[in-house]
C-alpha positions in Angstrom: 14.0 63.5 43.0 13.0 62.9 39.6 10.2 60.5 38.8 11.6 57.5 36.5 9.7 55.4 34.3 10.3 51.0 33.9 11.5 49.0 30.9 10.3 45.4 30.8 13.1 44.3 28.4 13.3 40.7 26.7 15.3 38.5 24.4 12.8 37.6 21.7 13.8 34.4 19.8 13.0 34.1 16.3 13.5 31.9 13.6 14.2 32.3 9.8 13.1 29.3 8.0 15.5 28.5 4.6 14.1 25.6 2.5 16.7 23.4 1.1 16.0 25.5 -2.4 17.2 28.6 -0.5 20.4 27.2 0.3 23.6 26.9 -1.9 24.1 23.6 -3.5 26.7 21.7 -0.9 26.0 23.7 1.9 25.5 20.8 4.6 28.8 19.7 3.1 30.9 22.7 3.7 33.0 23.2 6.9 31.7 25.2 9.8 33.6 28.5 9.5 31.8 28.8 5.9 28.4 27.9 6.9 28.4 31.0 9.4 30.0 33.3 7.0 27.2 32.3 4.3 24.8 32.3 6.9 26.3 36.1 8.5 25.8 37.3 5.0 22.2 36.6 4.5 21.4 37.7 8.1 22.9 40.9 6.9 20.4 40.9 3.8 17.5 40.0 6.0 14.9 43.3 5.9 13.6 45.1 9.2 10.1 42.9 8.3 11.9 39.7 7.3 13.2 40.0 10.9 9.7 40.6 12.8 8.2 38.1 10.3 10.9 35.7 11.9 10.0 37.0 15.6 5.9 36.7 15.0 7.0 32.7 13.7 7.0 31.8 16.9 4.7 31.8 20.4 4.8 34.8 22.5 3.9 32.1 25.2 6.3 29.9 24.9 9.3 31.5 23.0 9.3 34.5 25.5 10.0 35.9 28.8 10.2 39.1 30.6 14.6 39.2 31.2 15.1 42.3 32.7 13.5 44.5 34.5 15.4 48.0 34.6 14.8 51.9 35.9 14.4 53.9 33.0 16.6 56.0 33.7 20.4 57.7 32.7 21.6 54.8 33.6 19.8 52.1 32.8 19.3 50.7 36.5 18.5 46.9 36.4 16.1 45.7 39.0 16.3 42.0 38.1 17.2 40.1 35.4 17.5 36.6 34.2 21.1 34.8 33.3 20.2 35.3 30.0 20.2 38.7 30.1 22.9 39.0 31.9 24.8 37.0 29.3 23.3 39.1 26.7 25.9 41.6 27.2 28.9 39.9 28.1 31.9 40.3 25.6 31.8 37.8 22.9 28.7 36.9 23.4 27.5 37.3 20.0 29.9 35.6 18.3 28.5 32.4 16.3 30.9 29.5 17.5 31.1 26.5 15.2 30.0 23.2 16.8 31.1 20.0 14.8 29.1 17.0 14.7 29.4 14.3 17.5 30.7 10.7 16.1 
């Protein structure tokens, strides 16, 4: 039997910060479905730092949690897991859905 090793995966939150001078003029004004796509396209023009800088923003103590725990292995054998792990994964999950203001 082979020996296998253990992953301690997690879902890190992070948080890019945009001042109201980085956003285009209008923006709060503009429907959902064009607030993502603006907001899509500067994800996609974030850099590899920009995105750790956004991941060191916040506490390792409160903004994280071990979510699964998994053989490391061929196939990736999970041990345990939290249910947001195992919604990480789950078709359409990261799809940004617009939510419009309550009245």
């Amino acid at each position: 039997m082979n020996a296998h090793g253990l992953n301690i995966r997690f879902l890190s939150q992070g948080m890019i910060k945009l001042s109201p001078e980085d956003l285009p003029a209008g923006f709060f004004s503009w429907s959902r479905e064009k607030q993502i796509k603006w907001a899509k396209e500067r994800w996609d023009s974030l850099s590899r730092d920009d995105l750790l800088e956004g991941v060191a923003y916040l506490t390792i103590e409160e903004d994280s949690v071990p979510d699964c725990l998994e053989m490391d292995n061929e196939n990736y054998d999970i041990l345990a897991q939290t249910p947001a792990w195992r919604a990480f994964d789950q078709p359409g999950s990261s799809v940004l859905e617009p939510v419009e203001p309550e009245e």
